[in-house]
C-alpha positions in Angstrom: -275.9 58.1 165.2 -273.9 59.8 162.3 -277.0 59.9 159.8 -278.8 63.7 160.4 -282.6 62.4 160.3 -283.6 65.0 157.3 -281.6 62.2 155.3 -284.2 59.1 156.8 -286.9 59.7 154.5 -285.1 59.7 151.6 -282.7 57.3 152.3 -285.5 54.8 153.0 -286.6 55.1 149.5 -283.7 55.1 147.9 -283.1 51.7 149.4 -286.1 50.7 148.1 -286.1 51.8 144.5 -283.0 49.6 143.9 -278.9 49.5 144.1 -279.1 52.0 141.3 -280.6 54.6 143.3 -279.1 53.3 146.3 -275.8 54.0 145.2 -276.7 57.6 143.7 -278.4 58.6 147.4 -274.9 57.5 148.7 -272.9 59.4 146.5 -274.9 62.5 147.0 -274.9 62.3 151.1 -272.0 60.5 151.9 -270.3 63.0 152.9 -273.0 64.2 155.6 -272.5 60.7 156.7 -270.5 59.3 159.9 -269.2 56.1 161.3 -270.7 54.4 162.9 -274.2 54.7 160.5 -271.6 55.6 157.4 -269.8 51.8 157.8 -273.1 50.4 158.2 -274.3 52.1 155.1 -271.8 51.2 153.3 -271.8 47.4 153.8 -275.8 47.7 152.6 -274.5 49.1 149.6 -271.6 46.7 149.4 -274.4 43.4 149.9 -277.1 45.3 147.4 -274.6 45.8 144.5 -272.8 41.7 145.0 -274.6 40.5 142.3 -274.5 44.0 139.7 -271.1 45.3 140.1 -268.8 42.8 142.3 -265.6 45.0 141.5 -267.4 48.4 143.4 -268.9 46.3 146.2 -265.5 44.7 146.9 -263.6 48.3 146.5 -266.3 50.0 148.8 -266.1 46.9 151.7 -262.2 47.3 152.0 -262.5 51.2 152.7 -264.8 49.9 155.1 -262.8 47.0 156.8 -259.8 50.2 156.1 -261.0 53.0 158.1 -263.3 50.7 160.8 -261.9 49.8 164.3 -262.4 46.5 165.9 -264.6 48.3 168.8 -266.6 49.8 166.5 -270.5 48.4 166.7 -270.3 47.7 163.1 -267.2 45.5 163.1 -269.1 42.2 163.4 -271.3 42.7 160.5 -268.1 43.7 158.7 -266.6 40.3 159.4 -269.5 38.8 158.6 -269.4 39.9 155.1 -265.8 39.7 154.9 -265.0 36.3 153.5 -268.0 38.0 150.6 -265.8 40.7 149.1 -262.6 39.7 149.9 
């Protein structure tokens, strides 16, 4: 939930072709986006730009762990990743 399925197909191959593209899909539909599928998005984004642009991945995980609530489904992947980009 929170991703309308017109977005699927090309959100699958933006994942695909790269964080570059990745992040440009994101900034183009994130705004059709909801938690919980947003948060989840976001921490793929976070993990796929680590190695290219540490400084984004760490600012986008923190308005993650910022906005997500510790019932949320996504919470333990968030605290997974946390000791990552914190």
């Amino acid at each position: 939930p929170g991703m309308p399925s017109q977005l699927d197909q090309s959100f699958r191959a933006a994942k695909e072709n790269g964080p570059a593209a990745y992040r440009a899909w994101f900034n183009t539909y994130g705004r059709q986006l909801a938690d919980p599928r947003k948060a989840w998005i976001e921490l793929e984004l976070c993990v796929a730009l680590a190695r290219e642009n540490p400084a984004e991945a760490k600012r986008i995980f923190a308005g993650v762990k910022g906005r997500l609530p510790p019932a949320s489904p996504v919470w333990p992947k968030m605290k997974e990743l946390e000791k990552t980009f914190e």
